[in-house]
N, C-alpha and C positions, 0 to 999 in steps of 0.2 A: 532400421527400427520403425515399427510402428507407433506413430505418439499421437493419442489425444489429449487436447487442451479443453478444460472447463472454463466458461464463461463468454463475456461476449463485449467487453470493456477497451479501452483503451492498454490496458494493462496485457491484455490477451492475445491483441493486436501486435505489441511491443514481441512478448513471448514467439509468438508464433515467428513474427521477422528474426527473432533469434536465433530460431533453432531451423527454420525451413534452409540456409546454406548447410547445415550440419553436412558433412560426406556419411554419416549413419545413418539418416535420414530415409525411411522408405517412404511412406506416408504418412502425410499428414492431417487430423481432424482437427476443427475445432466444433465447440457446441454450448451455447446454440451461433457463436459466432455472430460475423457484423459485416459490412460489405469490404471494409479493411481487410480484414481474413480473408476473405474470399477469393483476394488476388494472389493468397499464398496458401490455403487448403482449402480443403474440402469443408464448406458448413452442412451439420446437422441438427436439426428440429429439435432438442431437446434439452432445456431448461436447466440451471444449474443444480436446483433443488431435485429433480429428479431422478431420484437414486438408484431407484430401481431401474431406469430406462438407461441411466448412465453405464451400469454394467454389463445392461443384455446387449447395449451396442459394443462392448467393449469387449465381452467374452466371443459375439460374434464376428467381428473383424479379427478376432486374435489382436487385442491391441496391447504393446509391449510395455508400455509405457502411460499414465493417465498425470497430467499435470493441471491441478486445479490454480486458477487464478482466484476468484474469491474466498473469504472468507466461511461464508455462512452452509456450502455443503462440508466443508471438514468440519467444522461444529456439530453439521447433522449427523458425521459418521461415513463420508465417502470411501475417506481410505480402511475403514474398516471393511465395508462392505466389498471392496475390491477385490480387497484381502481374503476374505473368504472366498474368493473367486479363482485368485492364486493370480492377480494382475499387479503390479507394480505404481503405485501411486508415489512420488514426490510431496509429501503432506504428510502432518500428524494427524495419529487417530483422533476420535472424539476423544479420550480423556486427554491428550497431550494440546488436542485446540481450544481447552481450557486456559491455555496461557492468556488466549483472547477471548473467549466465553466469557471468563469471568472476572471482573476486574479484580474482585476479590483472592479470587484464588493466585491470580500474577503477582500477587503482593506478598500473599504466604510463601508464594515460592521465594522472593526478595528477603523475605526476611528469615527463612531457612538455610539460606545459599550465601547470607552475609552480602548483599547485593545493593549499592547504594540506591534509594528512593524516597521521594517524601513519605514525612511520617502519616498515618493514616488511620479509621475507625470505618465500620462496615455496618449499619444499620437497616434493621427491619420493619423497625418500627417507626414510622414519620416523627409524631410529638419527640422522641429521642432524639431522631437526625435533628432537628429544631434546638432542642435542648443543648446539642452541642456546640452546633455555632452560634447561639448568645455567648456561650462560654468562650470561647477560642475567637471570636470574630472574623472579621474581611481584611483583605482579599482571601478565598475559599474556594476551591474547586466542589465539585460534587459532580459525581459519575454513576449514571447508571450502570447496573452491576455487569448486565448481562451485556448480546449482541442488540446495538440500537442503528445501525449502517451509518457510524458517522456521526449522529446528532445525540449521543447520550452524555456529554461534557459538554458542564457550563462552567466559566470560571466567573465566580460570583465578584465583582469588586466591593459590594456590598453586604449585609446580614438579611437585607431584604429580598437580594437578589439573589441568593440562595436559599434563602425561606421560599421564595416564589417555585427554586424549581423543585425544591424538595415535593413540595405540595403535588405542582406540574405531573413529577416521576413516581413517584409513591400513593400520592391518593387521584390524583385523574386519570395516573396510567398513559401516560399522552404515549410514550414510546412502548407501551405493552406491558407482557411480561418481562422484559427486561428491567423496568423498572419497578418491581419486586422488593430488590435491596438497593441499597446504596452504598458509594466508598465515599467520604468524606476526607479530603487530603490535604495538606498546607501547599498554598500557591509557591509555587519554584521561580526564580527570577532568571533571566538569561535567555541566550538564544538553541534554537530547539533545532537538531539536527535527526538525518536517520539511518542509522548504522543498519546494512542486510550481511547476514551469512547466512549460507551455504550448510544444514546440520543431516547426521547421519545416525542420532542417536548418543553418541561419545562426542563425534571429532568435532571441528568446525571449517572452515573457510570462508574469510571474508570476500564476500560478491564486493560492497564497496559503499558509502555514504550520499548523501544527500540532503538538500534542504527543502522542503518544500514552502508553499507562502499559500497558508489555506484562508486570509481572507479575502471576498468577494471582490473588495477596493485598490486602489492605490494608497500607496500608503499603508498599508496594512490595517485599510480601516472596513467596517460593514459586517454584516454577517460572517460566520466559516461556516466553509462549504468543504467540499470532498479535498482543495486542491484547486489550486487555478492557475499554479505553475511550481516548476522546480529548477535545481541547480545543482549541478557536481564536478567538482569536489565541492563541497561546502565551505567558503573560507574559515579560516580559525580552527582547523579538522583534519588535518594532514595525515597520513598514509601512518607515521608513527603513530599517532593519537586516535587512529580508530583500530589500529592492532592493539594498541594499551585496552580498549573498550570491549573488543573482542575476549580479551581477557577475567576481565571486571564482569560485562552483564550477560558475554552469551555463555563462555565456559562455567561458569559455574550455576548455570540454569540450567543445563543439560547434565551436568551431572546432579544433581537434587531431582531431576526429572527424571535420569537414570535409574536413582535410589529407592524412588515411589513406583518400581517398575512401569513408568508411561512414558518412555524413552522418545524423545523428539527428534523428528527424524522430517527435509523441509527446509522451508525458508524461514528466518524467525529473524524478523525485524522489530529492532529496538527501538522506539522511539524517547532521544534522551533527551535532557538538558543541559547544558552546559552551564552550572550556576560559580558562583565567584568559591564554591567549596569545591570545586568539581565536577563532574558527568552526575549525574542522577537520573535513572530510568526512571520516565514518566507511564510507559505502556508498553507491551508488547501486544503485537501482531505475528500471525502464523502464515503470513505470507507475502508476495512485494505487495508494494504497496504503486497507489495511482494518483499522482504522474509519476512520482518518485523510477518506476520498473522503467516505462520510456524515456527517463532519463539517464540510467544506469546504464543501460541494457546496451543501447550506441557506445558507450566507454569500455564493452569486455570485450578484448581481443581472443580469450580461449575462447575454446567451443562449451556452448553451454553442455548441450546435451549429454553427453559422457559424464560430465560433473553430477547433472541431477540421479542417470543412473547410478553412480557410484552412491550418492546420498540415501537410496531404495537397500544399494545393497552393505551397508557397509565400510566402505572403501575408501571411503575421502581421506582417510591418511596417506592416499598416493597421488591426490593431487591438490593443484592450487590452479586460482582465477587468475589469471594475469589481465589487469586495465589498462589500456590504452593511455599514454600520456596528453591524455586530450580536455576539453570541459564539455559542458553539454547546459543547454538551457531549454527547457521546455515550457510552452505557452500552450494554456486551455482557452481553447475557445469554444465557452460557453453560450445560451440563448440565452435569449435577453429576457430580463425577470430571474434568471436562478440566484440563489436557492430557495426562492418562492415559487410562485406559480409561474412556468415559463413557459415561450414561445412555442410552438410544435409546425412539422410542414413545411416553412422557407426550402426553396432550391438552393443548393449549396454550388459556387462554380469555382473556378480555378485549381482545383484539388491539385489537378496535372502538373499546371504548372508551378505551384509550391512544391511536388515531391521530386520533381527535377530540378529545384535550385540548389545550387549546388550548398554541399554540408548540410543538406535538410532532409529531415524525414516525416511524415505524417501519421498518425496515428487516429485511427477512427475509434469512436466511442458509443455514442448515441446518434448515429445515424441510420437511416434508413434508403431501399430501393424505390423509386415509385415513378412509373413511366417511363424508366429510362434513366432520370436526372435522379442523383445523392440527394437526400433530403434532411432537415435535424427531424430529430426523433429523442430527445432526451436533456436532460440540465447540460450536463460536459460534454459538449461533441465531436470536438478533435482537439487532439494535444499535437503541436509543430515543437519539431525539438532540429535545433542549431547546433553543429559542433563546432568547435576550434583549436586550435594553440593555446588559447585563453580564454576568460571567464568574457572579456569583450570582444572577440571573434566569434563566439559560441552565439551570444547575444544578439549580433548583430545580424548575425545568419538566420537563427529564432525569428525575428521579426520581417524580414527579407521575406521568410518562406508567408509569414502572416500575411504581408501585404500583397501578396498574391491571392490571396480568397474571396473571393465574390459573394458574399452570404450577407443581408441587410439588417439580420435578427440576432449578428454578432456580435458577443462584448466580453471582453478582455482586459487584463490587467497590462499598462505600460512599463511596467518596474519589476518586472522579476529578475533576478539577477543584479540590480542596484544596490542594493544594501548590502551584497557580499562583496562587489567592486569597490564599494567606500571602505568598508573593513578590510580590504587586498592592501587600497593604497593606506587608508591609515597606520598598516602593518608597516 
């Protein structure tokens, strides 16, 4: 098969390592790709947004297969457009990537589909959104409605601190239009896990869970950022308990999506809660997520590829993912300053020798060529993922492969995977 991959992320990188052993495998694109890719397809020039250049490369190679990694060209309509082309995308149309478009609408489908989640209000009007949290007070989420890359949730612990972003999203527009409307939801307590399947429109299959640790710090303290490490299995989460959630938030989204004729069809990861009532979907996403995918992606012993086409055409009622009885830890190594204003240009060394220690693999994100030497070029700029036997072989290997990188503008989290080891042994 011919498969091109969209985007150029860590995430992409992960994909592309997945599916380049495929035995279907003809060739391989990505685009616009990273120097990661590069050792395993072909990059080309052209931007994830670019829709129309995305097809005419694809109608031109005869390309079998289109696998988007981000988010925001299925929101703009890719696999629609493909579609008219008569190419096979792994992704939902625009109205099905509403699931993630809108936060608003991923709640009506919640509350159409009998789907547990916090309870919530959707506001246009700022003074309103204000008006209701005097009423209801803190702790308080608020979400911008639309796509924000990440930074449109604030969890308020305060009435202030939600008034601030109401104002922020709604009357300064800091995030755009996406910040238009708002959802206004009650903070959920518990730990946050993230379930992915595998959908074909009807069926399902679970690709497999995850924990990510999106703040900046140790400790889970500082700003959130995209992701600055992850872990799977996630303790407290076990292979029962995420086929019981497959049940709960993806089956019954897919069919209420069925019913509104905009049939899901893709990767649709659930981002849940685990509260002391039980799972509660916090969000959905319409595709892996990053680092979450490079940490998965080491655990699936099928072959991806045959699954995703099955997902294009139908078919997934004939198969299943089988995981690897293994754990996996991934560590972002980020420039120093994100997710504010960070570093750019550092030579990056040791790559080599971190993606030959052994149970390690490297995952390039924001980096760049220049002169010769791998340079950073962005906030995340490689994910090191460790496997094992265990959650502390997995870990230990993660770090091993870190301390092999010669980069002086790096900074990293020490602890990922800690907090699920305490909760292993607590267990």
């Amino acid at each position: 098969m011919r498969v091109l991959i969209v985007g150029g992320g860590g995430r992409e990188h992960a994909l592309a390592w997945a599916m380049s052993g495929s035995p279907l495998l003809e060739k391989l694109w990505v685009a616009p790709g990273n120097p990661g890719t590069a050792t395993l397809a072909e990059s080309v020039p052209i931007g994830a947004l670019d829709l129309a250049a995305l097809v005419e490369f694809a109608e031109a190679e005869k390309v079998d297969l289109v696998v988007p990694g981000p988010e925001a060209p299925l929101v703009a309509g890719l696999a629609d457009a493909l579609a008219r082309a008569g190419i096979r995308c792994c992704g939902p149309t625009a109205a099905a990537a509403q699931l993630e478009g809108s936060k608003a609408f991923a709640k009506e489908i919640c509350d159409a589909a009998g789907i547990p989640t916090a309870a919530w209000e959707r506001f246009e009007d700022a003074d309103a959104a204000l008006e209701f949290v005097a009423r209801r007070g803190a702790p308080i989420v608020v979400k911008a409605d639309g796509l924000a890359g990440g930074k449109g949730v604030v969890v308020a612990a305060t009435e202030a601190e939600a008034a601030d972003a109401i104002r922020a999203i709604m009357d300064d527009r800091a995030l755009g239009d996406a910040g238009a409307s708002v959802v206004i939801e009650e903070c959920l307590s518990g730990d946050e896990v993230s379930l992915f399947a595998l959908c074909d429109g009807l069926d399902a299959v679970l690709i497999g869970a995850a924990q990510d640790h999106k703040r900046v710090g140790d400790g889970d303290t500082g700003p959130n950022t995209g992701g600055m490490g992850a872990v799977s299995p996630p303790a407290g989460f076990s292979l029962v308990a995420q086929a019981h959630a497959l049940e709960a938030f993806v089956r019954p989204a897919l069919a209420e999506m069925a019913r509104r004729d905009t049939p899901f069809r893709g990767v649709l990861f659930a981002g849940l809660m685990l509260t002391p009532d039980g799972p509660k979907l916090i969000e959905y996403n319409v595709r892996f997520g990053d680092p979450e995918a490079q940490t998965l992606l080491p655990r699936l012993q099928s072959d991806l590829l045959p699954a995703l086409v099955a997902a294009c055409d139908g078919e997934l009622r004939h198969f299943s993912l089988v995981q690897r009885e293994i754990a996996c830890v991934s560590v972002v190594l980020a420039a120093r300053g994100y997710p504010g204003e960070f570093a750019k240009g550092g030579v990056i060394g040791g790559l080599d020798r971190a993606a030959s220690t052994p149970h390690v693999a490297v995952f390039h994100a924001g980096t760049d060529v220049r002169d010769g030497a791998v340079v950073a070029n962005g906030g995340r700029v490689l994910t090191v993922c460790g496997t094992g036997a265990d959650l502390t072989a997995a870990r230990a290997a993660a770090y091993q492969g870190v301390a092999a990188i010669e980069w002086s503008d790096a900074m990293f989290r020490t602890d990922i995977g800690l907090r699920a080891l305490a909760r292993e042994q607590a267990a």
